[in-house]
C-alpha positions in Angstrom: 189.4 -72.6 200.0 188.8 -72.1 203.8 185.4 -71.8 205.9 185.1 -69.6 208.4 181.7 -69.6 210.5 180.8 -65.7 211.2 178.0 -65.2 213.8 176.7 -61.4 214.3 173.9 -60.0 215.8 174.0 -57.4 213.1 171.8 -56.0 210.1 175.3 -56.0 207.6 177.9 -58.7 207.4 181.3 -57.5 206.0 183.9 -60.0 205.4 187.2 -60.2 203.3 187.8 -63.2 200.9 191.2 -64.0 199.7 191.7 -65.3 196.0 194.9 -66.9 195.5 196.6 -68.5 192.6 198.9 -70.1 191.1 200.3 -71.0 187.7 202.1 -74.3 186.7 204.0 -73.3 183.1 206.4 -75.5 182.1 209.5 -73.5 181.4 213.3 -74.3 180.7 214.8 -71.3 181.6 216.5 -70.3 185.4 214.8 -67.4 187.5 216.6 -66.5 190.8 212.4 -65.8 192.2 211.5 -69.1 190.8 212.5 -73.0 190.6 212.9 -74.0 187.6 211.2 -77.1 186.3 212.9 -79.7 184.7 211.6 -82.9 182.6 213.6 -85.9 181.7 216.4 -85.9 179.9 218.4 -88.1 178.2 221.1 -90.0 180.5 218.9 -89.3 183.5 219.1 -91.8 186.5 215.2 -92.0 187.9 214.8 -94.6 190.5 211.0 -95.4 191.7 209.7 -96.7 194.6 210.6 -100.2 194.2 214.0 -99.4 193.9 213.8 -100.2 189.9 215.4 -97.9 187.1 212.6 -96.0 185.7 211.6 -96.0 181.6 212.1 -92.9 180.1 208.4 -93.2 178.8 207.3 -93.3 182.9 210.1 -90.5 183.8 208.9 -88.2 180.8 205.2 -88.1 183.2 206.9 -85.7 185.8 207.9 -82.8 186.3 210.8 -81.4 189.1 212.5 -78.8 190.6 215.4 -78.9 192.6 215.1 -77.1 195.9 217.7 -74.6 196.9 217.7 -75.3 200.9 221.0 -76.9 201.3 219.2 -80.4 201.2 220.9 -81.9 198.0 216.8 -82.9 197.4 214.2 -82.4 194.8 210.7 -81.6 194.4 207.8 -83.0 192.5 206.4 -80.5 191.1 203.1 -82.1 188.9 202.3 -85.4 187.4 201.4 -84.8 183.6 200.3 -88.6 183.1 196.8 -90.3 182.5 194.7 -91.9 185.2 193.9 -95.3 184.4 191.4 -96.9 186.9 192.1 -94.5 189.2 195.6 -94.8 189.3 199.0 -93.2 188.2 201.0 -95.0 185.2 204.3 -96.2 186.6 205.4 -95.6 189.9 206.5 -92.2 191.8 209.7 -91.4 191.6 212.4 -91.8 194.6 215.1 -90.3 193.3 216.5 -88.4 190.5 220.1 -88.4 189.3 220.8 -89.7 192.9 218.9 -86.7 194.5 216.0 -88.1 197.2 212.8 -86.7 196.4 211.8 -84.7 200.1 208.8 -82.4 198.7 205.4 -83.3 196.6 204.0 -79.8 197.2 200.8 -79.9 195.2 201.7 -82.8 192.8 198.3 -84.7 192.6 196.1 -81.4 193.4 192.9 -81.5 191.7 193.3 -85.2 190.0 190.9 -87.5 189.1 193.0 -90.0 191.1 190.7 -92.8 193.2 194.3 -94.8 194.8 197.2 -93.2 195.8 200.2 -94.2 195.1 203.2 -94.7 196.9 204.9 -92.0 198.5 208.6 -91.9 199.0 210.1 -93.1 201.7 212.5 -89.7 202.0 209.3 -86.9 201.5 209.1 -84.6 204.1 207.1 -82.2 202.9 203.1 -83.5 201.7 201.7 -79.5 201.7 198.6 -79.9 199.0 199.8 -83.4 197.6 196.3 -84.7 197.1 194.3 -81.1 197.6 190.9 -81.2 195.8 191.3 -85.0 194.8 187.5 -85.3 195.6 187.5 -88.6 193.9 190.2 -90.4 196.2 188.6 -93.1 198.3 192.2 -95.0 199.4 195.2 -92.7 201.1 198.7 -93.9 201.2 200.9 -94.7 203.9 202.1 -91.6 205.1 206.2 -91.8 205.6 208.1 -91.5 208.8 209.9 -89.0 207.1 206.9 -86.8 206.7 206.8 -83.0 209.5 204.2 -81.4 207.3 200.7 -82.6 206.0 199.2 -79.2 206.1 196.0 -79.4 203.3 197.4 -82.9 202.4 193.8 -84.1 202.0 192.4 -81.0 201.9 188.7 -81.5 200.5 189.2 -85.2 199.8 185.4 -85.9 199.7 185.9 -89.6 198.7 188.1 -90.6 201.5 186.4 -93.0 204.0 189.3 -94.0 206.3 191.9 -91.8 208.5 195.5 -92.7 207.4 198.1 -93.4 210.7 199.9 -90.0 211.0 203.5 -90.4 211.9 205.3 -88.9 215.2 207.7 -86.8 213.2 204.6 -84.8 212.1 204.8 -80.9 212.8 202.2 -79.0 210.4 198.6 -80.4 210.3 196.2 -77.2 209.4 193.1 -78.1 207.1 194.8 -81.5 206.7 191.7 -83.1 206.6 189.4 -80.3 205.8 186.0 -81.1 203.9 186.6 -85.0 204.1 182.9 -85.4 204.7 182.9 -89.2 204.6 186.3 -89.9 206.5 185.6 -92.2 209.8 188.5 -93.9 212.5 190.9 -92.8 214.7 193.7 -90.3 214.3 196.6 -88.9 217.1 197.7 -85.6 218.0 201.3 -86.2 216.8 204.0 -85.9 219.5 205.9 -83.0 216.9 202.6 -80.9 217.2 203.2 -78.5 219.8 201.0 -75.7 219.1 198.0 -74.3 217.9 199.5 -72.6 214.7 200.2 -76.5 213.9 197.5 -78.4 214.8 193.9 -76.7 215.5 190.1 -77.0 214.5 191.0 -76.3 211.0 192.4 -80.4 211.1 189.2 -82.2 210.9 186.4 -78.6 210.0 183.6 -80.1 208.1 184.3 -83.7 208.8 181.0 -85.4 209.6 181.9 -89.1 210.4 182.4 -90.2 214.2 186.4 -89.9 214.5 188.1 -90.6 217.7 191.0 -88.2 218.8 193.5 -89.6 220.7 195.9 -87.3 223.1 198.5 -87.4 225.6 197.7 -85.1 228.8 200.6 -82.8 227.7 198.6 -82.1 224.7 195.4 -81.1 226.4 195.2 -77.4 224.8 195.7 -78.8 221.0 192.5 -80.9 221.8 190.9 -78.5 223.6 191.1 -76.2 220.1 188.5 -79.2 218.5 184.9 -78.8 219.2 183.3 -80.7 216.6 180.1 -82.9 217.3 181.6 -85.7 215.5 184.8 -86.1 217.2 185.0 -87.9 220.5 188.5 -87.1 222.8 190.5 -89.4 224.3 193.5 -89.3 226.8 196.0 -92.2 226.1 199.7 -92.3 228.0 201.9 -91.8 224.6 200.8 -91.5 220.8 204.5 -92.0 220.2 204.3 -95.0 217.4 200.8 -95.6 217.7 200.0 -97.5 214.4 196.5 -98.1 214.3 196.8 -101.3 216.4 194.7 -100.2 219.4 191.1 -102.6 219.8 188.8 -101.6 217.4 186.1 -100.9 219.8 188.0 -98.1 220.7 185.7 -96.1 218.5 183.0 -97.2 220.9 181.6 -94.5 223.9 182.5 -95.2 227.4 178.8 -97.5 228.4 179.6 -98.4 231.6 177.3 -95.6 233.3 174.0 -94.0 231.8 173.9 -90.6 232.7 170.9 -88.0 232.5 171.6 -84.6 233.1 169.0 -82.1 233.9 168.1 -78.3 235.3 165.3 -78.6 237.7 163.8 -75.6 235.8 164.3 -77.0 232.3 165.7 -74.0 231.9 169.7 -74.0 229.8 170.3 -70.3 229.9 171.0 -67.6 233.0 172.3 -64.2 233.2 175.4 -63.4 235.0 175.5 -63.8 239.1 172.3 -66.2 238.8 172.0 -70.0 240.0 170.8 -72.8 238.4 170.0 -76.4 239.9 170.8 -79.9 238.3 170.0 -82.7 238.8 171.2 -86.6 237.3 169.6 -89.9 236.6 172.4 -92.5 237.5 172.3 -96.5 236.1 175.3 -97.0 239.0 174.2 -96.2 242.5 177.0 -97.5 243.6 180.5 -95.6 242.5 181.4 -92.1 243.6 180.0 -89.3 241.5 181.1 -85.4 241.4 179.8 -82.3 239.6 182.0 -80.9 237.3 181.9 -77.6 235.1 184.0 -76.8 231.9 184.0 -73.5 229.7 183.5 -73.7 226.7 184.8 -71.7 223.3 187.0 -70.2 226.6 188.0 -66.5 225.4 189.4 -65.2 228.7 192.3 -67.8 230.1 191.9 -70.6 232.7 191.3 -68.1 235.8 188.3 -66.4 235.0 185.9 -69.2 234.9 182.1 -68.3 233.0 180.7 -70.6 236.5 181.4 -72.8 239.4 179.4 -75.8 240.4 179.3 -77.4 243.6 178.7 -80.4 245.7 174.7 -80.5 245.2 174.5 -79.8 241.7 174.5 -75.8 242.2 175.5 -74.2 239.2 177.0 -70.0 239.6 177.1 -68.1 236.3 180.4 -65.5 236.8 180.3 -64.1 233.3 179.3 -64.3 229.6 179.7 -67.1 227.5 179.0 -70.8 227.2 179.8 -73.7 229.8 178.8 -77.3 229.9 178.2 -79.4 233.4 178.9 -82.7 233.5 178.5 -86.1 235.7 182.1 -87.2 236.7 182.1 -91.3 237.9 184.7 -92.5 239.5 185.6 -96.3 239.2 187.0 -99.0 241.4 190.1 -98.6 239.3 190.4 -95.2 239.7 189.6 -94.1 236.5 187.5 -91.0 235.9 184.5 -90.5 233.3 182.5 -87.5 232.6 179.4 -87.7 231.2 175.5 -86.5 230.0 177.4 -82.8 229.7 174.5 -79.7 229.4 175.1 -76.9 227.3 174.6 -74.0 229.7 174.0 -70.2 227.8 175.1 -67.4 230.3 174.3 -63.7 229.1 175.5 -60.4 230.4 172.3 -57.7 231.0 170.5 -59.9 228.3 173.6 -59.4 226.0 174.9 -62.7 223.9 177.8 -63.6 225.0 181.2 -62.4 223.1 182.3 -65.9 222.1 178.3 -66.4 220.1 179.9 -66.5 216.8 182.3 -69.4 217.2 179.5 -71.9 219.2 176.8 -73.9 216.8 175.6 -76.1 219.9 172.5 -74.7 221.7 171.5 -74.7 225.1 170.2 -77.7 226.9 172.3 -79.8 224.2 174.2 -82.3 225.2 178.0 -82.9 224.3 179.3 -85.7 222.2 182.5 -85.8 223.8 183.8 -84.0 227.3 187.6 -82.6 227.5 189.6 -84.7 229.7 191.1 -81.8 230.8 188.2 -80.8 232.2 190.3 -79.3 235.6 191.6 -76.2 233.4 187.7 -74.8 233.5 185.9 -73.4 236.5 185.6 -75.2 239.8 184.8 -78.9 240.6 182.4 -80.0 243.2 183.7 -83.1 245.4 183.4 -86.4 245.4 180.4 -88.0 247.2 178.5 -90.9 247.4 174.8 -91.6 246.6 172.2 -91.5 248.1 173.1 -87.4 248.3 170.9 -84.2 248.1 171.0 -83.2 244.9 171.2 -86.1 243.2 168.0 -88.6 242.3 169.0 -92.4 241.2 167.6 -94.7 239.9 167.9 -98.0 238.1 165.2 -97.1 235.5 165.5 -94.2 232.5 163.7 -91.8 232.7 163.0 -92.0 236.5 159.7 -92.5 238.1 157.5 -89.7 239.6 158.8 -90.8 243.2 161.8 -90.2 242.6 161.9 -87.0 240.7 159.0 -84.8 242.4 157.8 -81.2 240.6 158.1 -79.4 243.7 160.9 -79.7 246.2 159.8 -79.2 249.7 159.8 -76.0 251.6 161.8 -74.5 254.4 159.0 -73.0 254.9 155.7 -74.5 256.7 152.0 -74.4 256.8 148.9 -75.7 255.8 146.0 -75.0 253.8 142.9 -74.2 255.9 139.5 -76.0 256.1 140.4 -79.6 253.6 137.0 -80.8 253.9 136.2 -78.2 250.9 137.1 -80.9 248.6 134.5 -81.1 246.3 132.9 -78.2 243.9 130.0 -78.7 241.4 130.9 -77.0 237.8 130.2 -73.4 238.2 130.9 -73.4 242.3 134.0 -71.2 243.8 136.0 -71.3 246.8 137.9 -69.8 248.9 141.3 -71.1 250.7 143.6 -69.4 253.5 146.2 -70.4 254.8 147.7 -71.2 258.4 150.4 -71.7 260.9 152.5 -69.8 258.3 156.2 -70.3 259.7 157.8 -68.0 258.8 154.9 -65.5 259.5 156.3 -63.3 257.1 156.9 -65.8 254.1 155.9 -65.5 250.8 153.3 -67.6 249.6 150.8 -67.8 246.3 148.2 -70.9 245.0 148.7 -73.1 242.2 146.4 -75.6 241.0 147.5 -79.1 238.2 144.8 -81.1 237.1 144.3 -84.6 235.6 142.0 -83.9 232.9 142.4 -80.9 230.2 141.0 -78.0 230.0 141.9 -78.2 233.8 138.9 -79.0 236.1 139.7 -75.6 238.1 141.1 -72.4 238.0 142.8 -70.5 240.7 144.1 -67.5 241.7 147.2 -66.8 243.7 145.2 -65.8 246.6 143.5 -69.0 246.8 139.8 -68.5 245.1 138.7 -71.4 243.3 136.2 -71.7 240.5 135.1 -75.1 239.5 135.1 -75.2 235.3 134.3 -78.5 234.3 134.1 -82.3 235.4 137.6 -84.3 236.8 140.1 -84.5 239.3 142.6 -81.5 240.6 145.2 -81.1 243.3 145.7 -77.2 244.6 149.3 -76.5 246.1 150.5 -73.6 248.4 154.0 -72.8 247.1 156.9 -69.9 248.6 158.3 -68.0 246.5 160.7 -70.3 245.4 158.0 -72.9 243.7 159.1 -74.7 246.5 156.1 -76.5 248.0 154.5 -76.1 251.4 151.3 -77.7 251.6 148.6 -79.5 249.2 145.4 -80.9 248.7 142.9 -82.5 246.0 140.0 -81.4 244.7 137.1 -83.4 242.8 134.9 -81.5 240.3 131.6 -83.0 239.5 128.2 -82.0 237.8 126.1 -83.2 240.9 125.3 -81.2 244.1 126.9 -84.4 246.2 129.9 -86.2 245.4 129.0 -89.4 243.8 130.5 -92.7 245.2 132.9 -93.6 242.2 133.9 -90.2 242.9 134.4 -90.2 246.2 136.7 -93.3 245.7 138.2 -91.5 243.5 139.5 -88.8 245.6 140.6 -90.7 248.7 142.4 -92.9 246.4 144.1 -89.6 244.6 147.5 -89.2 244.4 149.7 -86.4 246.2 152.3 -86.5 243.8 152.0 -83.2 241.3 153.7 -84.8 238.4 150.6 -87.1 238.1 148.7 -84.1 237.3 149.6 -82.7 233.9 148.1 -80.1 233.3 148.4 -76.6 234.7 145.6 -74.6 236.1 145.2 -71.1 234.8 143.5 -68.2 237.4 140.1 -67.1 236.5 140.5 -62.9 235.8 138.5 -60.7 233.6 140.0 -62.1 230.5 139.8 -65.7 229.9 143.2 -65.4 228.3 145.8 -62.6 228.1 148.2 -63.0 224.7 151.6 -60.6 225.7 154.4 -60.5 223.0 157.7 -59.4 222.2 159.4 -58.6 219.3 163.2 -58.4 219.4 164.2 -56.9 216.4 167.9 -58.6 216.0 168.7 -60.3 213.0 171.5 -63.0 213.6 173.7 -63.0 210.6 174.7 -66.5 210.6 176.6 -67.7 207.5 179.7 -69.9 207.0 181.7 -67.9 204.7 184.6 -68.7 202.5 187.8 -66.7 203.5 189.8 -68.6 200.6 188.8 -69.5 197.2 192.2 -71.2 195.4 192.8 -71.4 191.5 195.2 -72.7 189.4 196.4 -72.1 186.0 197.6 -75.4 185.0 200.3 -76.3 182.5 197.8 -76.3 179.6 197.5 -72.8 180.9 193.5 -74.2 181.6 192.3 -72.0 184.5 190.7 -74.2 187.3 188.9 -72.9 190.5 186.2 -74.9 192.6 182.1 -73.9 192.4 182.1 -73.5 196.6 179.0 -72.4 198.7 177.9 -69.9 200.9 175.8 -71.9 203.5 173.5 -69.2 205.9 172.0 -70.3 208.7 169.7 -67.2 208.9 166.0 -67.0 209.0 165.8 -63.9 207.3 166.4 -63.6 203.5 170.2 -62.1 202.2 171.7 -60.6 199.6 175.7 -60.5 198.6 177.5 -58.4 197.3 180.8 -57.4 196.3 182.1 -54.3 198.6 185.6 -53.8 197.5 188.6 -55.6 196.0 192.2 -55.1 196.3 195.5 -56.3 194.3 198.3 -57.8 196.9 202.0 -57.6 196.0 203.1 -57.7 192.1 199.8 -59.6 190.9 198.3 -58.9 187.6 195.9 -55.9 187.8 192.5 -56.5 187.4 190.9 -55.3 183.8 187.3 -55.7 182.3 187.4 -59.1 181.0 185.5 -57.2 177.8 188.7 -55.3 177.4 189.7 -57.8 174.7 188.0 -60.3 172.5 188.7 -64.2 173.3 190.9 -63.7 170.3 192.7 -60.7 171.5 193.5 -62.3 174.6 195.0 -65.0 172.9 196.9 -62.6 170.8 199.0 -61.1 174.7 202.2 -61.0 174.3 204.1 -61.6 177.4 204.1 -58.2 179.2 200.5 -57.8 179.5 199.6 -61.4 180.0 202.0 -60.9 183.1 200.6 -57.6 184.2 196.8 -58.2 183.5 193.9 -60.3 184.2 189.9 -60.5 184.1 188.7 -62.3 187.0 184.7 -63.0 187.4 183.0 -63.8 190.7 179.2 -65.5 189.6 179.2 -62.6 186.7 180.7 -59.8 188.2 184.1 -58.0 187.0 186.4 -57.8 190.0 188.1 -54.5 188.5 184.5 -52.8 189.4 184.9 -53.5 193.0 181.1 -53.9 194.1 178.3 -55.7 192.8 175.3 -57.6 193.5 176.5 -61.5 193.0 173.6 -63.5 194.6 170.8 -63.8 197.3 169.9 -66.3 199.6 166.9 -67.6 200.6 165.5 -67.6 204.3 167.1 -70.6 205.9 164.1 -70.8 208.3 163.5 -74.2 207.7 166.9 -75.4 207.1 170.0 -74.0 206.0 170.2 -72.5 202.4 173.4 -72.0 199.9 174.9 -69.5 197.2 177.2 -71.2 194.5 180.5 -68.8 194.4 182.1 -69.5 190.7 185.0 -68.0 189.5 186.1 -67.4 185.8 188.6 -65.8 183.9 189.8 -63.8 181.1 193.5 -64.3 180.7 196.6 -64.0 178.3 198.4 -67.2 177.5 202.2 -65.8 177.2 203.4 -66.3 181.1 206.6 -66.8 180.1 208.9 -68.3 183.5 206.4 -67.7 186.1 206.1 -71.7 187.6 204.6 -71.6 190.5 204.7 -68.0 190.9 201.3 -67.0 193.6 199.0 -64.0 193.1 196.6 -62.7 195.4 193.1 -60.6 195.6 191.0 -59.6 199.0 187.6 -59.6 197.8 184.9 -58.1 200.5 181.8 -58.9 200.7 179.0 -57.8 202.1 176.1 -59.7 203.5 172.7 -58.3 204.2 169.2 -58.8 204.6 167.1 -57.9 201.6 
């Protein structure tokens, strides 16, 4: 089964679910549709993997097919033998009847196996070898020989370490999928050379720190990864790369501390706005540029979603989600980007198109940066520190000094008559301002204070009421919060200042971040409560768009309890919206249409032409139905088990590895 994440800012979610199957029946006649599977027989030549005749007793355990492709090979089509301790009996085989075994489509799938065996040294094809082996915990040595590992460990929950992937490798989609403990290191294969080979799908749902390594050529296949627990690397060739690399190489790049920040504290801006950043450096002393890179990029390498520039500067251009970054450039001259933001950009307060696809937030910072960072928006230039722009420091986070509330004005004045610098509680005051440059600025009055609730309130006009006992400071601001002029202000219950309180003041600090609190005005209403309801429900689920099921060579029908995870505050319901037969598969009946005995009793026509699948107690053949609701995920994300059953005839007759197929929409909506 596959995941797919679906995002909407929508009241109904409608999304198709494929159910495919296949059946493993161990027949002896030919089909011209169909290989036919074969078993030992006597005077068979079966040679393992050690090179060693096989024992008919070990031979008897498999079952084959021999493909028609011109290759003179064979495939293994299902191991039929016991596990004991988590292993195969016997050995695989390497040949049969002097034919080199070259595929093992599916031949482990769904096994209690815990240690793989040896693979062939002649397999090319590992499509679904170990698929839904959740109890696997050792992989095998993958074979040069191998171009496709597409599912190969597909939902291998047991797994805990990557195995080396070899260069010949073509085909690695949902390879890796669900391997939820799997950790190490893992290449881009030189044979991958595009996205329909080598993609998200990979590693999706892998949760361990694994560290992707990538030559420059291959820059778009790693650009297609965006998961939190997967950290990029650039390396000159991947070509024979056998796992001998330093083991630290798992470890980040340390030699800079980075902190990245908006001056605003603000992560998301609408389209043709600017935003300021600003970084806390451990390194004063290398060469340090801004640098932008789209992300989740929708619309091609020239039309960035923003530019950055020299100071920090940050342009939005268009919807959608970028990240800026910290680029250091060492003695060596090697380049390292780090502390990345998570910038938001909307269009007229729309989300932006590519919403669906992005789980980070805004203000988040990445785990890992793109080398090829070049392909996305515009770079500022290199420059050294000190620089506008840019605060450093040797400590984290940085002083007060060094990282000031309010820049300083272009504009200039001063705040009239600073000898009003004491109130008693209850006292106002009134401030104007002077030598206003430029005479037609904009200016307004804000007041922080030291003690909470603040000692004062002001207005933007500059009156001053004195609520309660402690120290303030009251600062003349443009329009752009920028600051112009400023000046504290002690509070005390007496008519005179006291002495402790006139040391106090003189002693008082100019710097606004040492004043935490902010000072309210003082209107008719002590407090005005506004609010805004937007009434957009985000529909955000991760959704199965394949559920797989097999009916084995017992004829024992096997499909996987998997889960619909939402990610949405409100409450949902599901429901089945239509379904639809592909191709020449069985129709779909009312499992009730026969008794468990009458099934049974099928003869070979109607166990071919009909079936009675369930989805969590619905009939598929009535097209809709209620299956399930999910709770509000509010507080953390909530699930809805999706089990499939059947009702089926036993009399397949040659139909070995025959698939069959059913879209199954749901619909998703709140209750």
């Amino acid at each position: 089964m596959h995941f797919n994440r679906r995002k909407l800012l929508a009241y109904v979610l409608c999304i198709t679910v494929l159910l495919s199957g296949m059946f493993f029946v161990e027949v002896r006649t030919t089909s011209a549709a169909d290989p036919t599977m074969l078993y030992y027989a006597e005077g068979d030549v079966w040679i393992d993997t050690d090179g060693n005749e096989m024992t008919p007793e070990h031979a008897r355990l498999w079952r084959y097919y021999v493909l028609n492709n011109g290759t003179g090979t064979v495939g293994l089509a299902w191991y039929l033998g016991d596990i004991v301790d988590g292993r195969i009996v016997g050995k695989v085989p390497a040949s049969i009847n002097g034919k080199p075994v070259s595929t093992m489509d599916s031949t482990f799938r769904m096994q209690p196996l815990e240690y793989a065996p040896v693979i062939p040294d002649t397999v090319t094809n590992m499509v679904y070898t170990f698929a839904g082996c959740t109890s696997l915990i050792e992989a095998p040595v993958i074979p040069d020989t191998v171009t496709n590992m597409s599912y190969t460990f597909y939902e291998c929950t047991s797994l805990t370490e990557l195995p080396a992937i070899p260069d010949k490798v073509i085909y690695m989609l949902y390879a890796f999928y669900d391997c939820t403990n799997i950790t190490g290191i893992i290449k881009i294969p030189v044979g991958a050379i595009s996205t329909s080979y080598f993609a998200d799908s990979t590693l999706d749902r892998t949760t361990k720190p694994i560290l992707l390594l990538y030559t420059s050529s291959q820059s778009s296949l790693a650009n297609m990864i965006h998961l939190s627990n997967v950290t990029k690397r650039v390396v000159p060739s991947t070509s024979g790369y056998n796992k001998s690399l330093p083991q630290n190489i798992m470890d980040t790049d340390t030699r800079v501390t980075v902190d990245i920040e908006s001056l605003t504290g603000v992560y998301e801006l609408s389209t043709g706005e600017e935003l300021n950043f600003t970084a806390t450096v451990s390194n004063p002393d290398l060469q340090y540029k801004w640098v932008v890179q789209d992300l989740y990029d929708t619309n091609g390498e020239t039309n960035y979603n923003a530019s950055i520039d020299s100071t920090g500067k940050l342009k939005a251009f268009q919807d959608g989600f970028a990240a800026v970054g910290l680029m250091a450039k060492f003695p060596d001259n090697t380049e390292h980007v780090y502390g990345a933001k998570v910038v938001k950009i909307t269009n007229g307060g729309n989300q932006p198109v590519t919403s669906g696809f992005v789980s980070i937030q805004p203000g988040d910072t990445l785990a890992s940066w793109s080398d090829d960072y070049s392909m996305s928006g515009s770079l500022g230039q290199y420059f050294s520190l000190p620089h506008d722009g840019i605060i450093v420091s040797q400590n984290n986070p940085p002083s007060g000094d060094e990282q000031a509330l309010y820049e300083p004005s272009i504009v200039t004045g001063n705040i009239v008559d600073k000898s009003v610098n004491y109130l008693k509680v209850g006292e106002t005051a009134s401030y104007q301002v002077a030598n206003l440059n430029p005479a037609d600025a904009s200016y307004r009055f804000v007041a922080r204070s030291m003690v909470q609730p603040a000692s004062v309130s002001i207005t933007d006009t500059g009156e001053v009421k004195a609520q309660s006992a402690g120290l303030s400071i009251i600062l003349l601001v443009d329009s752009q919060n920028k600051l112009i002029d400023k000046l504290p202000i002690m509070v005390g219950e007496n008519d005179v200042i006291s002495p402790e309180e006139q040391e106090q003041l003189d002693n008082a600090s100019l710097d606004p971040d040492d004043y935490s609190y902010m000072a309210i005005g003082d209107g008719e209403y002590d407090v005005i409560i506004l609010g805004n309801i937007e009434p957009i429900t985000t529909l955000d689920v991760d959704v199965p768009i394949s559920i797989n099921f097999v009916i084995d060579r017992n004829r024992l029908f096997k499909a996987p309890v998997i889960k619909l995870v939402s990610h949405c505050a409100a409450p949902l319901k599901v429901s089945i919206n239509n379904v639809s037969t592909v191709g020449d598969s069985p129709s779909l009946v009312d499992p009730a249409t026969y008794t468990d005995a009458g099934w049974l009793s099928l003869g070979e026509a109607d166990t071919r032409s009909k079936i009675g699948l369930i989805l969590n107690g619905v009939g598929l053949y009535r097209k809709s139905g209620l299956i399930g609701t999910i709770p509000s995920a509010f507080n953390g994300e909530k699930d809805l088990d999706l089990a499939l059953s059947a009702k089926y005839g036993k009399s397949w007759g040659n139909m070995a590895g025959k698939n069959i197929q059913y879209n199954v929409e749901l619909l998703i909506e709140m209750q």
